[in-house]
N, C-alpha and C positions, 0 to 999 in steps of 0.2 A: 327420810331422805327424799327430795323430788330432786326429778331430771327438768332441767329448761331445753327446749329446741326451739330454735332459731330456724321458723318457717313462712317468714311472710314475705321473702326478697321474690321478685319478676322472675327470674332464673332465665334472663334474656338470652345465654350461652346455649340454651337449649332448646330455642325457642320452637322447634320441631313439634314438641311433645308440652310444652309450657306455654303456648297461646292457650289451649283447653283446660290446666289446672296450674294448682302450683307446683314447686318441684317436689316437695317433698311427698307428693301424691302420685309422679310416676314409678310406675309399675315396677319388679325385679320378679320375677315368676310369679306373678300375677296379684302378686300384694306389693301397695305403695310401701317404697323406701324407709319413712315412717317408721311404718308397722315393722320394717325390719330393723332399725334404729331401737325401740321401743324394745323388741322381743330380746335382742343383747342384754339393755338393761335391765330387765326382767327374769333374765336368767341368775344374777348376781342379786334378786332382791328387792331390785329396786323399781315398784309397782306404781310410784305415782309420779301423774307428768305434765310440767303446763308446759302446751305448746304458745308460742307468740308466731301467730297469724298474721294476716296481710292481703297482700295478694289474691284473690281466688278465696278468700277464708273461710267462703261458705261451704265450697265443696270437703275440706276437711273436716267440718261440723256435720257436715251429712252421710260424711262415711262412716264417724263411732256411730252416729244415728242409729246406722242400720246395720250396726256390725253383724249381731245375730245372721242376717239378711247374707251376708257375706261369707260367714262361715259355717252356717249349716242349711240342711237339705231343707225344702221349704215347701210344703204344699196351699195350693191358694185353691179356696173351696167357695166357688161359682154357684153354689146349689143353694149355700146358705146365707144368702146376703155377704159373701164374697169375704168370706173367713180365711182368714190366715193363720197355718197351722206351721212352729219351729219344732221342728224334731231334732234330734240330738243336739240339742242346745250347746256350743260351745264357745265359752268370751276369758280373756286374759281374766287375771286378779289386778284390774287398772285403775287406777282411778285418773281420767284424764278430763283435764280444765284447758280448753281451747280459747284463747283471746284475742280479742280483735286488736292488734295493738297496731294498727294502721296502715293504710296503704305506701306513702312514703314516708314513714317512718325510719331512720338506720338502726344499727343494731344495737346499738347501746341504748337506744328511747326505747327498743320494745323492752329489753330488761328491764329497765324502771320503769316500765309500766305495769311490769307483773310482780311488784315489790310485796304489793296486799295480798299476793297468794302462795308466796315465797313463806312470808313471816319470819321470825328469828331464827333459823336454822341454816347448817349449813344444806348449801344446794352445790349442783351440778348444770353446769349450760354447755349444748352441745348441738351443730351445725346439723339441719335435717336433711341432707344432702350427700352425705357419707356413710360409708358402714367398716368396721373397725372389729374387733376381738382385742382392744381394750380389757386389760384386766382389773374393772372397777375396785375392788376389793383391794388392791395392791395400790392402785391409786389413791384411795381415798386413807388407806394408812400415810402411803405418803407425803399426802396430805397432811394431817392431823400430827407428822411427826415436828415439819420445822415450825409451825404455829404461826404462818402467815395469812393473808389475807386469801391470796389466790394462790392455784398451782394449774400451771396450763400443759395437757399434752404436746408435747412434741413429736416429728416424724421425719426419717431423714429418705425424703421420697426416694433420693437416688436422681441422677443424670438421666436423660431419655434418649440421649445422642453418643455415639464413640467421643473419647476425649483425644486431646493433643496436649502431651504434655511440653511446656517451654519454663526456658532455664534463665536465669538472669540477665542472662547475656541476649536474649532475644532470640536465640536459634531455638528451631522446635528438636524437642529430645527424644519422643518418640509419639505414636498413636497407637491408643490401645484400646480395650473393649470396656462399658462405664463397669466400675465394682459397687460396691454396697457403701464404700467410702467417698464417693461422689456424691457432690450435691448438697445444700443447707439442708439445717430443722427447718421445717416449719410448722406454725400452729395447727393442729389440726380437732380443734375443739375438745370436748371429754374434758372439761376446764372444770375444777374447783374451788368454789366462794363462799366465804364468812360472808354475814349478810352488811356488812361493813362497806361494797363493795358497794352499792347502790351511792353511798357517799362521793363516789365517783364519775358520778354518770349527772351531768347537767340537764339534758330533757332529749325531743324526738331528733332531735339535728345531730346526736353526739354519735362519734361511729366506735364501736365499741373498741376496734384492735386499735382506733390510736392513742386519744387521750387518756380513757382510763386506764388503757394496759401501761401507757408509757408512763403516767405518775404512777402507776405501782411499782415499776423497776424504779424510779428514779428514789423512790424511798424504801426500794428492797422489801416490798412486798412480795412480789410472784415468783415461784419457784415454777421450775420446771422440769417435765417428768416424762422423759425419752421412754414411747414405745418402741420395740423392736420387732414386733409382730405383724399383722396385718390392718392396712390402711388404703380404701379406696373412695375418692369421692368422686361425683356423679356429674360433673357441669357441662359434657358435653354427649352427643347421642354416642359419639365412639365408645366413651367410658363406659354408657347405659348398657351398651351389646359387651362389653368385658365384661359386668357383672351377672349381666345373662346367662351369657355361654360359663359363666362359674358356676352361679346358679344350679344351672340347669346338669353340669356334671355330678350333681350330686355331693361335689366336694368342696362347698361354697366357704372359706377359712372363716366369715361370720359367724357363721350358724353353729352358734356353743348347742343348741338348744334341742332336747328330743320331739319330734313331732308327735 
């Protein structure tokens, strides 16, 4: 099973911290987004992952680079023609394929771009922008149960403001504080594809959530698969210091994973 992420957009919403890389390269306690992305599905299994680039896409080819570099202690040895010495060696079980799949490129061209390294199996494509506790395992059953093409996570974000409730008649009937029953689904990637799906996608202009998602509904391919858990994405610096200060409490809802 590979993961696709969807990491090569400008991430102009945040352009605080996204003029220097791309988004899915800013930080959440000290490792890019990504990496936290990645370490979810990896807790479930799921070790290999082609990201689709863009933007900045050199700096994310420079990061696995030097991951070692990143995660263990390092001595640089001046004495002997400037030797580089990794001690406690430590790297995921990953196998990750980074692609250039173009600067304005939308989302549906960088998938079909990464068609040859998909192959015939089922995959998973999923936004490098968010983090989630997804329960891939449950997912991907229910996936494989109605025998569609696609099945896209759902998430019912919730209202961000008090509601007013009004009655037919036009008079307001009360205000109240938003509940958990406020508010649409909406997609929030963790999306799974038969490689069928590439059939759907015309070239780099094609934006993935319209036409191909909409001729899969319109022929009752895509099912849909309401999380209930947790779901945060990242598009603005506000969000960035939310996921921080969770982060950083030690009680981050992401983090299946033992350090």
């Amino acid at each position: 099973m590979k993961a696709v992420i969807l990491a090569g957009g400008f991430g102009t919403r945040i352009s605080e911290e996204s003029h220097l890389k791309p988004k899915p390269m800013i930080e959440i306690g000290e490792k890019p987004i990504l990496w936290h992305i990645m370490k979810e599905f990896s807790y479930y299994g799921v070790n290999e992952f082609i990201i689709c680039a863009g933007y900045k896409q050199h700096v994310i080819k420079e990061w696995f680079a030097d991951y070692f570099i990143h995660t263990s202690d390092i001595t640089f040895d001046f004495t002997k023609g400037n030797e580089m010495i990794v001690h406690n060696k430590h790297a995921e079980p990953w196998k990750v394929t980074v692609v250039d799949t173009g600067l304005n490129t939308q989302t549906g061209g960088r998938i079909k771009r990464i068609k040859d390294y998909v192959g015939g199996e089922t995959f998973m494509v999923t936004y490098g922008d968010a983090v989630s506790d997804v329960n891939i395992p449950e997912l991907l059953a229910y996936h494989k149960s109605h025998r569609k093409i696609g099945t896209m996570s759902m998430y019912n974000f919730g209202q961000s403001k008090g509601v007013v409730d009004i009655g037919a008649d036009g008079n307001i009937k009360a205000f109240r504080e938003k509940s958990d029953f406020d508010g649409d689904l909406i997609n929030i990637g963790y999306m799974t594809f038969e490689p069928k799906l590439f059939d759907y996608i015309d070239g780099d202009n094609t934006i993935f959530e319209k036409e191909p998602l909409c001729r899969l509904v319109e022929e009752n391919q895509l099912a849909g698969y309401v999380h209930k858990g947790f779901w945060q994405c990242m598009d603005t610096l506000r969000e960035k210091q939310q996921l921080e200060k969770l982060w950083a409490s030690g009680n981050a809802p992401w983090k299946l994973w033992e350090d």
